[in-house]
N, C-alpha and C positions, 0 to 999 in steps of 0.2 A: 604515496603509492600503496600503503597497506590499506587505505578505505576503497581502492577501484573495484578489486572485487564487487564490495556494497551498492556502489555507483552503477555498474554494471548491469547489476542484478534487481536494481528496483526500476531503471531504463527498459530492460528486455521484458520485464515481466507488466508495464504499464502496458506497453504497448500492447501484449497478449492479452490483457486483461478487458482491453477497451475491444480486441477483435472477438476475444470471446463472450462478450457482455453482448456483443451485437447478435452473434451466431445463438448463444445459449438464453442467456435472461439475466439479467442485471444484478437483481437478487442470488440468485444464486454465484455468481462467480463471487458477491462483495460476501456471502457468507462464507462461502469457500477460503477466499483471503483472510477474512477475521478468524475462521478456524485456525489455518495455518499460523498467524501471528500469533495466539495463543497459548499451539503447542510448541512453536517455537521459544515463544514468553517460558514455558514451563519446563521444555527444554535446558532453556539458558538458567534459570533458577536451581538448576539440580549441579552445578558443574563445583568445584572444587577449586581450591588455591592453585593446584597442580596440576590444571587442565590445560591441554597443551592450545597451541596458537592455534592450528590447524582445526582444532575442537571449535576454538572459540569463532574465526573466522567462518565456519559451516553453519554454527548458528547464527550469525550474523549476516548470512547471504539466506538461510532459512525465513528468519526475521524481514530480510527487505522483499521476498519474496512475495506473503505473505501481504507488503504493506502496498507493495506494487499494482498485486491483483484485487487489491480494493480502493487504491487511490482515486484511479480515472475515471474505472464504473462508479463510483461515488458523486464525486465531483460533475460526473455526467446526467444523474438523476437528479442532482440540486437544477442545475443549469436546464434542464426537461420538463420541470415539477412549475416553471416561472414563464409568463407570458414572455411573448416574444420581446415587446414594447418595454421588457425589465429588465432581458437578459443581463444589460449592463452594469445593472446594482447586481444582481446575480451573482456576475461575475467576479466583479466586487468583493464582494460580503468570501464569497468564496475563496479568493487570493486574502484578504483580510485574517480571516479564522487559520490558514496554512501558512501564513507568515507569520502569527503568534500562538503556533504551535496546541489550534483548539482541532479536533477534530474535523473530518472534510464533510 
């Protein structure tokens, strides 16, 4: 129960990030996303032994934020960038690298 937040929070914001990648430009919402994980990263690096739950948990729904609004638009210019005829190594190679935790 105390990860739903996180679960939440990276579910609402794929989805916004995959509407806004279409609306805006791909690029920019995937660097928007990597800013935001960032200073989130940087964020979370400053907190203390004594930082309360409620602290920890905001930068932790900051953080999935962040990873949300770059997951899809990413994963969507791999899967764009490959013929048609390959999508499915594509696809592949793509669930492969997010399963052993390499970049999308």
């Amino acid at each position: 129960m105390r990860l739903l937040p996180l679960a939440a929070s990276v579910a609402a914001t794929s989805g916004a990030g995959t509407w806004l990648a279409v609306r805006i430009d791909n690029k920019v919402i995937v660097s928007a996303g990597l800013a935001l994980f960032g200073l989130a990263l940087l964020w979370t690096s400053r907190h203390a032994q004594a930082t309360s739950c409620a602290i920890l948990a905001a930068q932790d729904v900051l953080l999935d934020t962040g990873l949300g609004l770059t997951q899809a638009p990413a994963a969507e210019a791999v899967l764009g960038a490959v013929p048609v005829d390959k999508a499915g190594v594509a696809s592949a190679v793509n669930g492969s690298t997010r399963a052993t935790n390499w970049t999308s």
